[in-house]
N, C-alpha and C positions, 0 to 999 in steps of 0.2 A: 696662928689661927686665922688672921688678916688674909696671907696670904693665900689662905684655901679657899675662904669667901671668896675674895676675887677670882680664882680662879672657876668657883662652881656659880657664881653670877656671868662670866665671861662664855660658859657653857652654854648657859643658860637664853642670854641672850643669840649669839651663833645659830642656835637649836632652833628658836623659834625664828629666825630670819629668815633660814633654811626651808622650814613648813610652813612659813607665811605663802599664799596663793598669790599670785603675777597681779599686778593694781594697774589701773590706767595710770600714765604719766602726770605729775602735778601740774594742777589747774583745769583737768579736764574736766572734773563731777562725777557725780556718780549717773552715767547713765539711765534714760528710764524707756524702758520696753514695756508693750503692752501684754499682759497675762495670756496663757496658753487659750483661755476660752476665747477670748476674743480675737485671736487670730483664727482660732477654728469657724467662727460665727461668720468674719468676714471671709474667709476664703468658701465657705458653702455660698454667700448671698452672688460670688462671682461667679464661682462654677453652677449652681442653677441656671445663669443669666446665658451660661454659654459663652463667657465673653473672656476674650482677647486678652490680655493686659501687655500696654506699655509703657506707663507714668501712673500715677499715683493719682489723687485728683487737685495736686496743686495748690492746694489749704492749707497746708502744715510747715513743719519745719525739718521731714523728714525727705532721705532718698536713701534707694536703695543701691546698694553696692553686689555686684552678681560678676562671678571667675568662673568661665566654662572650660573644660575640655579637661578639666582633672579625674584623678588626683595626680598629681606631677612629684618631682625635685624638692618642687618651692613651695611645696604645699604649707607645710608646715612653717616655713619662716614668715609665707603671709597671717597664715592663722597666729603667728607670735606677735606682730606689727598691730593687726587689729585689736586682739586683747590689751596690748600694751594703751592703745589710744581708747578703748570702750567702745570699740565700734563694734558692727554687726555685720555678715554679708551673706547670699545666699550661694552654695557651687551648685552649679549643675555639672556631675561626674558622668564620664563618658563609663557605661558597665564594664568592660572587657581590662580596663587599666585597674579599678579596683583591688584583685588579687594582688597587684605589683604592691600598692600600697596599704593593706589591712585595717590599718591603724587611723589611716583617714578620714573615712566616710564618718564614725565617731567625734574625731577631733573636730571637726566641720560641722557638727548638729550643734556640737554646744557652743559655736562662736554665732550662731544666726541657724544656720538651714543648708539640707542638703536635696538637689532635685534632681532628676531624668535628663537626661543628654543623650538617650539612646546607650546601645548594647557596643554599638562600633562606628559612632559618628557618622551613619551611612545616610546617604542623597535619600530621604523618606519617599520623598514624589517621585521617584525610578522603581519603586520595591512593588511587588503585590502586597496586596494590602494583609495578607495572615505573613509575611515577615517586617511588617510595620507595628504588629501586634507583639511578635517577636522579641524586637528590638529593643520593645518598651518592658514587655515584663518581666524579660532575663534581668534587664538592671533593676527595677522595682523589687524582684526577691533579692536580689543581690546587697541591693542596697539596705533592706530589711534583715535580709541576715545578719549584716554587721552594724546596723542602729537598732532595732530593734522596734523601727516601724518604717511603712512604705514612704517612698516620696509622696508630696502634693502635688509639686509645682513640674512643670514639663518644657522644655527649651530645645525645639527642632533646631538639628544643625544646617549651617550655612542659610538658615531665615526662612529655610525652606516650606510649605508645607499649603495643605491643599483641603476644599471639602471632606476628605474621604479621612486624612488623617488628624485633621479637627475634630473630627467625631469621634476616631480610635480614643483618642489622648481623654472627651467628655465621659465615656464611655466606660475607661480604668477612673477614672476618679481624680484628673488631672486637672491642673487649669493650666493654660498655654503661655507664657513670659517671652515677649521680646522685650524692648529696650528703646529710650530714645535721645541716649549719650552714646558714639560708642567712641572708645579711647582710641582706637585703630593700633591697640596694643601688638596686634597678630601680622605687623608688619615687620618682613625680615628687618633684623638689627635695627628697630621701632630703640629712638632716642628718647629718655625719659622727660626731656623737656617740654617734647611734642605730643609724649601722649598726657601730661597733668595741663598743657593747654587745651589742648582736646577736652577735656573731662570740665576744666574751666567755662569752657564757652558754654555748654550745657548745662549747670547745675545751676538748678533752681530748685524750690519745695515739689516733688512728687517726680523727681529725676528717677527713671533707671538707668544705672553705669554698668555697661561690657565691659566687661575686662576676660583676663585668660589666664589659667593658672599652670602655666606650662613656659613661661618665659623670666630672664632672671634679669629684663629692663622691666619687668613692672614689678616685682617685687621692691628695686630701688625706687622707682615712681609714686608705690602706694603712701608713705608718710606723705609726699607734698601734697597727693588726691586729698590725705585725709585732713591734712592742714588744711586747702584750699576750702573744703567742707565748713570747717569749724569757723572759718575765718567769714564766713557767708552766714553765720548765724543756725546752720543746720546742723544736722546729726546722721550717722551714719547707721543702716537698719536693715534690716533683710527684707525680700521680696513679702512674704510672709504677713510680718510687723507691717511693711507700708501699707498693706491692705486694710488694716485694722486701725492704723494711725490715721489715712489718708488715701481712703478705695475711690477709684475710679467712676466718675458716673457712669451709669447705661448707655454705651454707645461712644464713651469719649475717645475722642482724637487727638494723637499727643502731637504738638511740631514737628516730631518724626517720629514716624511708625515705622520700623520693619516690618511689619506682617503685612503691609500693603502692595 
C-alpha cells in the first residue's frame, strides 16, 4: 500500500510542476504594473497633447524596453527571458512579417504590448501620403485580428517621419515612440558586450531602450540589459506602463531625441 501512495504522491507532484505557469527567477519579486485603466487615461492625456514621446518623465524607477522589426526567430526566446526575469517590453511588429509568425502578436500583448512599425518598414517621408495611411492600417487590422485589439503606440521606421505623417499616425489614434537609449543592436555582427554597454550608458528612470527582435546577439544580451536594469534599482516596463508610472511633461526634451 506504501508503495502506491508514493507513487500516486510522486504523480501528484510531477503534474502540478508541469501546469505550474513560468515564475520570475528567485529574488526578483513580484513585479508591479499599473492597471489597464491607468495606462488608458495616461496614453489619451498624451495623444490629446499631440506629443512625441521619448523618455518617460524621469521620476520613477521605471524604463521602458521596446524590440522593433519583429516578429522574428527570436521572438519567442526573448518573450521566454523577459517572463523568466518579470520584466515587460513593448514590440513594435513590422505588419507584412506577421503571417510568418501567427502566434506572436499574442505572445507579445501579454508580456507588455504590441505596436505599429508600419505594413513593410517603408521610408514613410518618400510615400504619398494615402500609402502612409496604408501602411499604418493594413498592420493595425492585422495586428487586431490576431490580439484582439488595435495597436496604441506608433514607431516610424529608420526615425523617419514628418508634419504630414504625424498627423496620419494623431489621426488613427496613435501616439508616436522614439527612444533615447539605443543599444545599436542593428549593427552587423553587433557584440553583446557592446550592445549592454550601450544600454548601460543610458539607463536612468524614464529611459526608453531600442532594441531589435530579429538578431540572435541580443537575445544573448538581453539577461545582462535586464541585470544591469535591476542592478540600478529600476524595473523593466512597457512603453504603455511608463506612461502611467512616469508620463512625460508637455513639451519635454530627453538627452536624446530621435524625432529631432
Amino acid at each position: 500500500m506504501r508503495p502506491l501512495l508514493a507513487a500516486l504522491l510522486l504523480v501528484a507532484v510531477v503534474s502540478a510542476a508541469v501546469a505550474a505557469p513560468e515564475r520570475p527567477a528567485p529574488g526578483l519579486g513580484r513585479p508591479s504594473f499599473p492597471p489597464m485603466w491607468a495606462q488608458h487615461r495616461a496614453f489619451r492625456q498624451v495623444l490629446d497633447r499631440r506629443q512625441i514621446v521619448s523618455c518617460g518623465g524621469g521620476r520613477g524607477d521605471a524604463v521602458a524596453l521596446t524590440f522593433d522589426d519583429g516578429p522574428s526567430p527570436y521572438t519567442m526566446q526573448l518573450l521566454r527571458i523577459l517572463r523568466r526575469n518579470g520584466a515587460h517590453a513593448t514590440f513594435f511588429d513590422v505588419g507584412n512579417r506577421l503571417a510568418y509568425w501567427p502566434h506572436s502578436a499574442y505572445a507579445e500583448a501579454r508580456v507588455g504590448g504590441v505596436g505599429n512599425h508600419t505594413w513593410s518598414h517603408a521610408h514613410l517621408t518618400r510615400l504619398p501620403h494615402w500609402v502612409v495611411w496604408l501602411e499604418l492600417m493594413r498592420t493595425q487590422y492585422e495586428v487586431g485580428s490576431q490580439v484582439g485589439w488595435k495597436p496604441r503606440l506608433f514607431r516610424t521606421p529608420y526615425a523617419e517621419h514628418s508634419r504630414a505623417t504625424d498627423d496620419i499616425s494623431v489621426r488613427l489614434g496613435l501616439v508616436e515612440v522614439f527612444w533615447n537609449v539605443d543599444a545599436r543592436d542593428d549593427v552587423p555582427h553587433a557584440r553583446v558586450r557592446a550592445i549592454v554597454r550601450n544600454v548601460e550608458r543610458g539607463l536612468r528612470p524614464g529611459s526608453i531602450i531600442l532594441l531589435h527582435d530579429l538578431h540572435p546577439w541580443t537575445v544573448r544580451a538581453l539577461p545582462a540589459i535586464l541585470q544591469a536594469i535591476r542592478v540600478r534599482g529600476l524595473r523593466a516596463v512597457s512603453v504603455q506602463e511608463l506612461l502611467a508610472i512616469d508620463p512625460p511633461a508637455p513639451g519635454q526634451r530627453c538627452p536624446y531625441d530621435s524625432s529631432s
